[in-house]
C-alpha positions as CSV (number, residue, x, y, z in Angstrom):
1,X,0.0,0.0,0.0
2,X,1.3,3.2,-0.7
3,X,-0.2,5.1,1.8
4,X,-1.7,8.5,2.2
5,X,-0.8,11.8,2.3
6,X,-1.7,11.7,6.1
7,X,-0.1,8.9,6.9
8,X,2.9,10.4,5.0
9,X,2.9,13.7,7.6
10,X,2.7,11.4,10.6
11,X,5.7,9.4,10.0
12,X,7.1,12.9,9.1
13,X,7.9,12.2,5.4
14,X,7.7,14.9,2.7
15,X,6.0,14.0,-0.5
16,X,6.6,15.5,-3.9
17,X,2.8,16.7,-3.5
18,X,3.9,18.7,-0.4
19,X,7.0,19.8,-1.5
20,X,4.8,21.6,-4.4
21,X,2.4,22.9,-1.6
22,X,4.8,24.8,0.0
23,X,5.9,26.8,-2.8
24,X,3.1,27.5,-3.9
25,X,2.1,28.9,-0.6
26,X,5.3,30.1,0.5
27,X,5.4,27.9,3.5
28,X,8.0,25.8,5.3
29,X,7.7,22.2,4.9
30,X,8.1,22.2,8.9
31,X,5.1,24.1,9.1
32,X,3.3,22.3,6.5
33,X,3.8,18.6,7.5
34,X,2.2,19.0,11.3
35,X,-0.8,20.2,9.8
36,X,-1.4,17.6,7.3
37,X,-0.7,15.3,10.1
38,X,-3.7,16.8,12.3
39,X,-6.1,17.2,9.8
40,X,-6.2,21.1,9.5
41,X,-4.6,21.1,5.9
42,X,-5.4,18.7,2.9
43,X,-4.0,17.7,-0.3
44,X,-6.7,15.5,-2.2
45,X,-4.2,13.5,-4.4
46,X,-5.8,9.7,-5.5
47,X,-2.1,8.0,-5.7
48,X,-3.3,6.2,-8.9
49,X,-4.5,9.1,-11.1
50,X,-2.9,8.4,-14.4
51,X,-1.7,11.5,-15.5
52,X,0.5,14.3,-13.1
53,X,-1.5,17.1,-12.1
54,X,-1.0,20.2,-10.1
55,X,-2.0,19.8,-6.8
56,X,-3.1,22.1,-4.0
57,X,-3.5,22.6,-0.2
58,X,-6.7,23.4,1.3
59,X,-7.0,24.2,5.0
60,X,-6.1,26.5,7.5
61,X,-3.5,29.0,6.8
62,X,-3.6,28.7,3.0
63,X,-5.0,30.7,0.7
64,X,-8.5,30.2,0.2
65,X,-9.4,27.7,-3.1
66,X,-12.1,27.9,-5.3
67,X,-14.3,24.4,-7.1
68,X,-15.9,24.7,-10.1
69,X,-18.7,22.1,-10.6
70,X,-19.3,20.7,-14.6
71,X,-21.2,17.6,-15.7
72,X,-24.0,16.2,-18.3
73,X,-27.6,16.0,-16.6
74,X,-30.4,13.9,-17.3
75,X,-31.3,16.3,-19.5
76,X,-28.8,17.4,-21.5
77,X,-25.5,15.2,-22.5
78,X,-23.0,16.8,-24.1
79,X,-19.5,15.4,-23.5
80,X,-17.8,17.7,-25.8
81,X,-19.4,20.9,-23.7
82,X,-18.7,19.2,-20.5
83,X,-14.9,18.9,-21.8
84,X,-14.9,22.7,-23.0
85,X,-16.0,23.7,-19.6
86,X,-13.0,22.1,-18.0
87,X,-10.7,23.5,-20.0
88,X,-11.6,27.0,-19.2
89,X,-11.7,26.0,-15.4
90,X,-8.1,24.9,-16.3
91,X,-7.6,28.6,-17.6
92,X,-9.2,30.7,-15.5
93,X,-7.2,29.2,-12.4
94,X,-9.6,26.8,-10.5
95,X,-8.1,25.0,-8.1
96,X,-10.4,22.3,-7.9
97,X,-13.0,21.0,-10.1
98,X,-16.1,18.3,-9.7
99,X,-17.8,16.4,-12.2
100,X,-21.5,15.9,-11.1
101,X,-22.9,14.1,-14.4
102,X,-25.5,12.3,-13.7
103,X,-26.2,11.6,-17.6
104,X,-25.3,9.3,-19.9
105,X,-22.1,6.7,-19.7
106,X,-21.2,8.6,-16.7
107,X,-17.9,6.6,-16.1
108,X,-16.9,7.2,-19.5
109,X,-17.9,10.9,-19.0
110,X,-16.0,10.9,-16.0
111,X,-12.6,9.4,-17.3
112,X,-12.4,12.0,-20.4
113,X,-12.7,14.9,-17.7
114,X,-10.2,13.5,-15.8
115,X,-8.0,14.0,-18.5
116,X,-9.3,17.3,-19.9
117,X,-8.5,18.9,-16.4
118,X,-4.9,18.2,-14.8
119,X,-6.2,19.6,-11.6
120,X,-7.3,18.5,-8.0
121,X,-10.6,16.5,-9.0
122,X,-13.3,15.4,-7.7
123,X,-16.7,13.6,-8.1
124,X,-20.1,12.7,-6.5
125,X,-20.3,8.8,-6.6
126,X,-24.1,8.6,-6.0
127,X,-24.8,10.2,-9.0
128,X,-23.4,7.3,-10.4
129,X,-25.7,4.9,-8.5
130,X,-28.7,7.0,-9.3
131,X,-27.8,6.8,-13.5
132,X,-27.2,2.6,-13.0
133,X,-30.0,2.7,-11.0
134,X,-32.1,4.1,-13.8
135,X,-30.3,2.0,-16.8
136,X,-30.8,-1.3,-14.2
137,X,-33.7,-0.9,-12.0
138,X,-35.8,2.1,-14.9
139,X,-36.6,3.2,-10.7
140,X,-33.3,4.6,-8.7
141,X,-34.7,4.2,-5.6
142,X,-34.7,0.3,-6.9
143,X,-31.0,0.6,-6.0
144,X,-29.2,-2.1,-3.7
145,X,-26.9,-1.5,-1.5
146,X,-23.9,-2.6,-3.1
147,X,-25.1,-0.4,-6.1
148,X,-24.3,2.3,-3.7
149,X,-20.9,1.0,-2.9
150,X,-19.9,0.0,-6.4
151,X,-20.2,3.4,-7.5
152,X,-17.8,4.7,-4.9
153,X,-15.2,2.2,-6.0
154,X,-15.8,3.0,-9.9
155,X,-14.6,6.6,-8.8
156,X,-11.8,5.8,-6.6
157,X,-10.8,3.2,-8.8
158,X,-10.6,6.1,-11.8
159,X,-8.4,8.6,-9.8
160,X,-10.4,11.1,-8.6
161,X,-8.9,12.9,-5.8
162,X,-11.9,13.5,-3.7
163,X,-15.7,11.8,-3.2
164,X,-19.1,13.6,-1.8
165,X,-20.6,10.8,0.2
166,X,-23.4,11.9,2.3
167,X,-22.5,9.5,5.3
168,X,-24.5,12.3,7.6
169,X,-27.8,11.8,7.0
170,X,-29.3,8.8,8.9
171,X,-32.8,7.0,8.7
172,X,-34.0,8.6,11.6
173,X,-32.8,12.0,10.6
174,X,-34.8,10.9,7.2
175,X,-38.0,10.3,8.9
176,X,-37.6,13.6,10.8
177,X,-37.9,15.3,7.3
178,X,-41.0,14.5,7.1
179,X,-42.5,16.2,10.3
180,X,-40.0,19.1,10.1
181,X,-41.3,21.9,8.1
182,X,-39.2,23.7,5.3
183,X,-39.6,26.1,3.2
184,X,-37.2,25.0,0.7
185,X,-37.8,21.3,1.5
186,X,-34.1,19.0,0.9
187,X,-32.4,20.5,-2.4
188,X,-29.4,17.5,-2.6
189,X,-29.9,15.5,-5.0
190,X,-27.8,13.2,-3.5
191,X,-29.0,13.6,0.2
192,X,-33.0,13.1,-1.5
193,X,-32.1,10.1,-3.0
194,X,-30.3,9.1,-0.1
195,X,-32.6,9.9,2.3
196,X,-36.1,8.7,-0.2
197,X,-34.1,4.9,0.1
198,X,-33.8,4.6,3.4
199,X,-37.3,5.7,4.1
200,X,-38.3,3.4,1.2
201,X,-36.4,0.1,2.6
202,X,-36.3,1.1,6.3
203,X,-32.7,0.6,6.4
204,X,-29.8,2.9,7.5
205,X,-27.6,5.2,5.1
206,X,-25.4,2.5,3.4
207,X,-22.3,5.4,3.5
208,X,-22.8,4.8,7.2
209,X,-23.4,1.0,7.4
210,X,-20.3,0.2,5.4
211,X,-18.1,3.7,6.4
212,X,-15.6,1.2,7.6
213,X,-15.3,-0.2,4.1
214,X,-15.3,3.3,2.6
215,X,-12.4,4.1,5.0
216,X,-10.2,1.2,3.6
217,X,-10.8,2.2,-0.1
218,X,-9.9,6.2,0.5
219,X,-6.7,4.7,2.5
220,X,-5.8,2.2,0.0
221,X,-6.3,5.1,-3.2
222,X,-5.6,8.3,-0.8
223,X,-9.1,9.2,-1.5
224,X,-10.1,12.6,0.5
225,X,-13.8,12.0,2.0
226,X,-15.9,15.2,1.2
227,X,-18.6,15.0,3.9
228,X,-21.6,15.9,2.4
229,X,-24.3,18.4,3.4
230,X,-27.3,16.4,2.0
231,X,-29.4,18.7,4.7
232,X,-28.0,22.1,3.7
233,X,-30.7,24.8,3.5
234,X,-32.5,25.5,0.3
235,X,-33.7,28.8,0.9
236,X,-32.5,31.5,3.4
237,X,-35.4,30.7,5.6
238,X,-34.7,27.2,6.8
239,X,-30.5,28.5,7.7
240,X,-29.4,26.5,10.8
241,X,-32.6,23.8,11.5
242,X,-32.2,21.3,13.3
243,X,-32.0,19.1,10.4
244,X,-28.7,20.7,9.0
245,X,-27.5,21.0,12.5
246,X,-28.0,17.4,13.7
247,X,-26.3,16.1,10.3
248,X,-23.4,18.1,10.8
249,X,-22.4,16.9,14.3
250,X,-22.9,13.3,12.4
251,X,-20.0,14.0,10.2
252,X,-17.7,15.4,12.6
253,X,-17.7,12.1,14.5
254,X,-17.5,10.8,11.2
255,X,-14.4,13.0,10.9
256,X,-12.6,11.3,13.8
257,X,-13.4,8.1,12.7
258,X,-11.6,8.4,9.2
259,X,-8.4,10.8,10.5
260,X,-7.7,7.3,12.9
261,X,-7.2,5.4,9.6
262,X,-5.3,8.0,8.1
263,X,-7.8,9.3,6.1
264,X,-8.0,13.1,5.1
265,X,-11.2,14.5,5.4
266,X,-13.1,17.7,4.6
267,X,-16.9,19.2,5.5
268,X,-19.0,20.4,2.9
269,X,-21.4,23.3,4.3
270,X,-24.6,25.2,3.2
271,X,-26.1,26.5,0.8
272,X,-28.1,29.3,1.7
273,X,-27.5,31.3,4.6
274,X,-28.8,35.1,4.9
275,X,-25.8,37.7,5.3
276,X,-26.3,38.1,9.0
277,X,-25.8,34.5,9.7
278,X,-22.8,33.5,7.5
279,X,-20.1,34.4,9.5
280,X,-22.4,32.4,12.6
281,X,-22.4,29.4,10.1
282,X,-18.5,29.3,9.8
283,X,-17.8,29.9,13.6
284,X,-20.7,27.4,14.2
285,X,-19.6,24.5,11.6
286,X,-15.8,25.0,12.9
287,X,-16.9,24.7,16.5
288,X,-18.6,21.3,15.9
289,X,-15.2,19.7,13.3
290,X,-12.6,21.5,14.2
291,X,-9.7,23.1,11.9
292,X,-10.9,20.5,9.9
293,X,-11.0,22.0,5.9
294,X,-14.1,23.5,5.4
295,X,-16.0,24.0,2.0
296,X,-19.0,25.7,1.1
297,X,-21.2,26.3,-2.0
298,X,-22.1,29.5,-2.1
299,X,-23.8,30.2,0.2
300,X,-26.5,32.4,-1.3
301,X,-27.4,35.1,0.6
302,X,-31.0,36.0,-1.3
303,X,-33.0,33.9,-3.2
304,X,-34.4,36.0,-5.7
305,X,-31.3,36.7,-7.8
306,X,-31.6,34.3,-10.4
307,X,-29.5,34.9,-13.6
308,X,-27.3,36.3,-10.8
309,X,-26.3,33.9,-8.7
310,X,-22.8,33.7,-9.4
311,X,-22.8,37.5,-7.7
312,X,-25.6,36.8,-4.7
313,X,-23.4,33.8,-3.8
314,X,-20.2,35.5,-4.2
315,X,-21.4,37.9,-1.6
316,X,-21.7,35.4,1.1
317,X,-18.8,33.7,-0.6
318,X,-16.3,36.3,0.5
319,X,-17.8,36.5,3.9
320,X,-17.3,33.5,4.5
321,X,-13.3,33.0,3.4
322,X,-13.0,35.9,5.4
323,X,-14.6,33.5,8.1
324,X,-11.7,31.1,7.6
325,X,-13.4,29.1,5.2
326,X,-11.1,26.8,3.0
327,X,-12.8,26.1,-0.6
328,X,-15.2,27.8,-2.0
329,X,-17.7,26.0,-4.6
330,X,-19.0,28.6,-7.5
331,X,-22.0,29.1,-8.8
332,X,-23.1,30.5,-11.8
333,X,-25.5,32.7,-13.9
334,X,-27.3,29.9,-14.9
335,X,-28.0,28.4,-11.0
336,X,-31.4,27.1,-10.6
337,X,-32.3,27.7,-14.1
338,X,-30.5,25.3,-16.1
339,X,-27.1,23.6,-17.2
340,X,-24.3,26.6,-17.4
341,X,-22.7,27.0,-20.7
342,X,-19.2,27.6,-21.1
343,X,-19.3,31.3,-20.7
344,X,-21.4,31.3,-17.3
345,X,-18.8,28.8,-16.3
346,X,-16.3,31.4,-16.7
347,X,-18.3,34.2,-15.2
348,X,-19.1,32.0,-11.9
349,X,-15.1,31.1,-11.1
350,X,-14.3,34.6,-12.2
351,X,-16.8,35.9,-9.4
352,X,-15.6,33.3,-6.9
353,X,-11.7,34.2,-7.9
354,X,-12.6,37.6,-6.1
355,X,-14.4,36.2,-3.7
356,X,-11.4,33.7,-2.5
357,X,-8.9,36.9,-2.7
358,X,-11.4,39.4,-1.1
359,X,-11.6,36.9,1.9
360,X,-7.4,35.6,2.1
361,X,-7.1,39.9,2.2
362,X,-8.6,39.3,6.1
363,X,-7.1,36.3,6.7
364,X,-4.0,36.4,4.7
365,X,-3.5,39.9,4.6
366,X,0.3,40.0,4.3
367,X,0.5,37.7,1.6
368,X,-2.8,38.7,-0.3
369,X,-2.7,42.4,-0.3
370,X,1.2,42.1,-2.5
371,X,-1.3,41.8,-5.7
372,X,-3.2,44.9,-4.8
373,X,0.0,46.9,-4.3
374,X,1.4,45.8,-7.6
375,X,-1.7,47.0,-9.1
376,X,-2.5,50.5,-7.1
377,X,1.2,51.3,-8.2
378,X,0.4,50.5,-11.7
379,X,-2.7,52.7,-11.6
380,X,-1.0,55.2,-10.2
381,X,1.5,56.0,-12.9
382,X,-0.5,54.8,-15.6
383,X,1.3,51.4,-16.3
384,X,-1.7,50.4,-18.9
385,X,0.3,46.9,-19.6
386,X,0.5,46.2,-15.6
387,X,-2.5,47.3,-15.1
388,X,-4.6,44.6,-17.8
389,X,-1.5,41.6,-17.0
390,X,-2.7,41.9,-13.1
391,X,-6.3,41.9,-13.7
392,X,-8.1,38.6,-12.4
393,X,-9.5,38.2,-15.9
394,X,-7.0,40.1,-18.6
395,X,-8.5,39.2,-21.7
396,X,-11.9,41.1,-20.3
397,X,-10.2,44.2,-18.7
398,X,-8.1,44.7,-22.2
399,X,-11.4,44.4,-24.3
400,X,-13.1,46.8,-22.0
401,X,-10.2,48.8,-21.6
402,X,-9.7,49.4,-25.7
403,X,-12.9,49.3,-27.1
404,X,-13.8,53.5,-27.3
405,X,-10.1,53.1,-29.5
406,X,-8.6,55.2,-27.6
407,X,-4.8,56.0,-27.8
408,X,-2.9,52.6,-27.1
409,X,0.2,53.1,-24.8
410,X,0.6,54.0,-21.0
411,X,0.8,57.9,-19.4
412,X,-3.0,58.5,-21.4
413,X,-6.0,58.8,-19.2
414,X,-9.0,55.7,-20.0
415,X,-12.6,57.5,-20.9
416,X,-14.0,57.7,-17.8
417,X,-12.3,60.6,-16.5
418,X,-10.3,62.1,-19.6
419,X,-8.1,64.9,-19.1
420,X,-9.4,65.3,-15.4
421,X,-7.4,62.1,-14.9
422,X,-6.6,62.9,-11.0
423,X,-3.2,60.7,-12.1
424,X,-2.5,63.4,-14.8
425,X,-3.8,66.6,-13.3
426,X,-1.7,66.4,-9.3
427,X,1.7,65.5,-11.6
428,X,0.6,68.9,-13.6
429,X,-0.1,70.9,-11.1
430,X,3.2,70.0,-8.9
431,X,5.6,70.5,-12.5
432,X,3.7,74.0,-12.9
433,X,4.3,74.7,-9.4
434,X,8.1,73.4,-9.4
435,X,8.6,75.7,-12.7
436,X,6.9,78.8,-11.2
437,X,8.8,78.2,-7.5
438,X,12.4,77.9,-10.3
439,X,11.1,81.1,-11.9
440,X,10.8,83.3,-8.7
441,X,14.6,81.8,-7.6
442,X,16.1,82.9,-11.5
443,X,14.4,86.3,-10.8
């Protein structure tokens, strides 16, 4: 067995994937291995992906990542899209990416993404389970349970770094569903189907039943658990029930259980959560799991900004990094209206790019604010080529920035303010008066 990444940092060994960590992030090995040893910091790295990718660090003290979520639905399969989408991920700088297809051959699906996006990936496996349970049963919830753990070893098997398993939802938090009220009712896919089975069969969560088993794959492939928030609000009225509450103290016993096996975990979290409440929700999850990585779609912090979301989200996105939250999964335009393009792919990890840097500038803020300086200098004198090469999207701020065809070059003024640059006009003012104060010496 060639181990894991945790058991790596408690013998005290440095792996390549470490050793890449800390330059990236500027940090000592010595700091670096203790952490990865305790759980705080992760690197998802499967230690039979076939192809070398570039991994990252997500945890406390790092600079706050950012997912980006792709994949055919029932509805629409498009592999060639799905493929496009990663590569712009790729781009645009995501640090992580999922594929959530839940349509068509989604191991096939799966394998070519894999491919397309040499970066930290990761998967949902009972999406898998749902699309054999259609092709087998024509009724997912006909599902066994060995259906459910045969798609978990299809992923692992694959390479992907990191697995969603909703192992936090149990039967008798399913049949409290039913008597607690929501407004937004459950909204995981995953968690539903989950959840619908159990209640169906009257048996437990099969991620639970056989979490010992799930523990020995992840060791054997150094597969990162992902512990699901099947119960995450749906809407900014049901934030912090019971039911989300109860399911996350689940998982962080689930936590322990997998960090005694060597087994590097992170907690998924809401969702949405109204603005007041978001930093609550970070203090609150981190109370209950610890320094364990923490990662968090969204959250939303309205529900009525559809063909928005990617900004709404990105709102409580920031607060939250700020928070000391670790990885940040985007939305985009296109959230809860239908399968995002290519182009609202870009737009939602764009959003979440700022997001991720607006939070590290709290946490971080010695490391973080060196890209702001570079660019307030630039602006300052006018460095035009600076200025677009340190934008967070270059190609954009260039096509915005030269579309009135204005003169090309640096020391000229953009449109919006002309010749009452305040860059052009305090440098004018100070040479008139330095010529008039030269004039009154001569004279």
């Amino acid at each position: 067995m060639l181990g894991t990444q945790m058991s790596a940092a408690r013998r005290g060994v440095a792996t390549e994937e470490m050793k890449l960590v800390a330059k990236d992030e500027d940090v000592s090995l010595d700091w670096l291995i203790p952490k990865i040893a305790n759980g705080s910091i992760i690197i998802p790295s499967n230690n039979t992906r076939p192809q070398k990718i570039h991994n990252v660090g997500i945890g406390k003290g790092l600079k706050t990542k950012v997912n980006v979520n792709i994949g055919t639905s029932t509805l629409k399969v498009d592999l060639q899209e799905e493929i496009e989408k990663a590569k712009i991920a790729v781009k645009y700088h995501a640090d992580t990416i999922m594929d959530l297809s839940d349509g068509g051959d989604v191991g096939s699906i799966r394998r070519a993404l894999l491919e397309s996006a040499p970066i930290t990936f990761g998967t949902v496996p009972i999406y898998e389970a749902y699309n054999h349970g259609v092709e087998k049963h024509k009724n997912p919830l006909n599902l066994t349970e060995d259906d459910f753990l045969n798609a978990f070893e299809n992923n692992v098997k694959d390479g992907v770094d990191y697995t969603t398993i909703h192992s936090g939802i149990t039967k008798e938090i399913a049949k409290r569903i039913l008597k607690v009220e929501r407004y937004g009712g459950v909204v995981s896919k995953g968690g539903t189907l989950t959840a619908a089975w159990m209640l169906k069969y009257d048996k437990e969560n099969p991620y639970i039943t056989h979490y010992d088993y799930l523990i020995e794959l992840a060791r054997k492939y150094d597969v990162t658990f992902s512990l699901g928030d099947a119960l995450r609000p749906g809407s900014i009225l049901d934030s912090h029930d019971e039911l989300q509450v109860q399911e996350m103290i689940n998982i962080a016993r689930l936590t322990k259980r997998a960090h005694e096996k060597d087994v590097q975990v992170m907690v998924e979290g809401p969702g949405h959560v109204p603005l007041n409440e978001v930093a609550a929700n970070v203090r609150l999850a981190k109370s209950l799991i610890g320094n364990v990585p923490y990662y968090v779609l969204g959250p939303l912090v309205t529900d009525i900004a559809s063909g928005h979301d990617h900004i709404a989200s990105a709102i409580g996105a920031a607060v939250s990094a700020s928070e000391g939250v670790d990885l940040l999964c985007y939305l985009t335009p296109s959230e809860h209206l239908a399968l995002p393009n290519v182009e609202e792919v870009k737009a939602g990890l764009i959003a979440y790019r700022i997001a991720a840097h607006a939070g590290d500038l709290v946490k971080l803020r010695e490391k973080a604010i060196k890209w702001d300086m570079k660019m307030t200098e630039a602006r300052r004198t006018l460095d035009w080529e600076k200025q677009l090469a340190l934008s967070i999207d270059p190609e954009e701020a260039a096509r915005i920035h030269s579309r009135t065809g204005q003169r090309p070059g640096n020391n000229v003024p953009c449109t919006m303010c002309g010749g009452a640059c305040v860059y052009l006009m305090l440098p004018q003012q100070r040479k008139y008066e330095k010529e008039n104060e030269n004039l009154h010496q001569i004279g």
